[in-house]
C-alpha positions in Angstrom: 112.5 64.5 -46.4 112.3 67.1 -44.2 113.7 67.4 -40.8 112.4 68.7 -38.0 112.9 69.0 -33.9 111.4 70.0 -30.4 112.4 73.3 -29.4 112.5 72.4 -25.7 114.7 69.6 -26.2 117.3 72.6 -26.7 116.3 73.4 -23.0 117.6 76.7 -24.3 113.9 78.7 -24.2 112.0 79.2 -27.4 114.3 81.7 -28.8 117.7 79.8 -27.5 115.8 76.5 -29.0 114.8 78.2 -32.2 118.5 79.1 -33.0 119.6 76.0 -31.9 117.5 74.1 -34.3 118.6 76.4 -37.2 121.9 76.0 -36.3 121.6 72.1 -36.3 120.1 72.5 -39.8 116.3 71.6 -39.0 113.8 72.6 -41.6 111.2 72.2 -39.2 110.0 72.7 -35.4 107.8 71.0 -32.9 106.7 73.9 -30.4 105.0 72.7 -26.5 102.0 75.4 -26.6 100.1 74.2 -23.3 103.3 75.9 -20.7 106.0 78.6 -21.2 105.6 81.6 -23.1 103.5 80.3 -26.4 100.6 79.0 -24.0 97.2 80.7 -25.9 97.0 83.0 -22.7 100.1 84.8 -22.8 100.9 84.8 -26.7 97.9 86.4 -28.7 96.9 86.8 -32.3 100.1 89.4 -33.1 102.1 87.4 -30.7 101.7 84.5 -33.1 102.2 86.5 -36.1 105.6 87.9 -34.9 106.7 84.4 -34.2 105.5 83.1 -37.4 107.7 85.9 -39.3 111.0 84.8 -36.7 110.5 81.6 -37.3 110.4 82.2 -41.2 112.9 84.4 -41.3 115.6 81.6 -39.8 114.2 79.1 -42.4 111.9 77.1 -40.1 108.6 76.2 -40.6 105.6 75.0 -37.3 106.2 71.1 -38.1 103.5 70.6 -35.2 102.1 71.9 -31.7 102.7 69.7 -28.8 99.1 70.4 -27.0 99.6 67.7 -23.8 97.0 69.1 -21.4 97.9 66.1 -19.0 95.6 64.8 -16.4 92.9 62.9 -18.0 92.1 63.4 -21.2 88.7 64.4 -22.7 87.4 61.5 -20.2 85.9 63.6 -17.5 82.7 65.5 -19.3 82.8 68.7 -16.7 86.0 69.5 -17.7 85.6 69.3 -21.6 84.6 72.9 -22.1 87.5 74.2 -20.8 89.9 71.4 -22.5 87.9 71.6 -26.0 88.4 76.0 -26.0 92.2 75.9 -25.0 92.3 73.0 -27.7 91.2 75.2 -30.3 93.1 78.2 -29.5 
């Protein structure tokens, strides 16, 4: 079985929490993409890439993507556009 752990539980920042979870021996890492620094409007296509290959290179691989928009869901119809695009990116 494979282990794995939320970078911002570190509270360290993504590269602080990426060290910390290789140096606490996690194979893999939950990432919070909706805030911060890996949020689809400030990290693009090579962005992604070039955190792919870090991540890789200290043995971890993108367990999941934590993608907690808050608020209300899908349950209001005039904001699903929005929600359903930055879903997907």
């Amino acid at each position: 079985m494979k282990i794995g752990v939320m970078v911002e539980s570190f509270r360290a920042g993504l590269d602080g929490g990426l060290k910390a979870a290789m140096e606490v021996g996690a194979q893999g890492v939950q990432i919070f993409a909706t805030t911060g620094e890996v949020q689809p409007a400030k990290l693009d296509a090579g962005g992604r890439r070039e955190l792919k290959s870090r991540m890789t290179g200290m043995g971890l691989e993108l367990a999941a993507i934590c993608a907690d928009f808050g608020g209300h869901g899908f349950q209001k119809a005039e904001d699903n556009a929005k929600r359903v695009d930055n879903s997907k990116r």
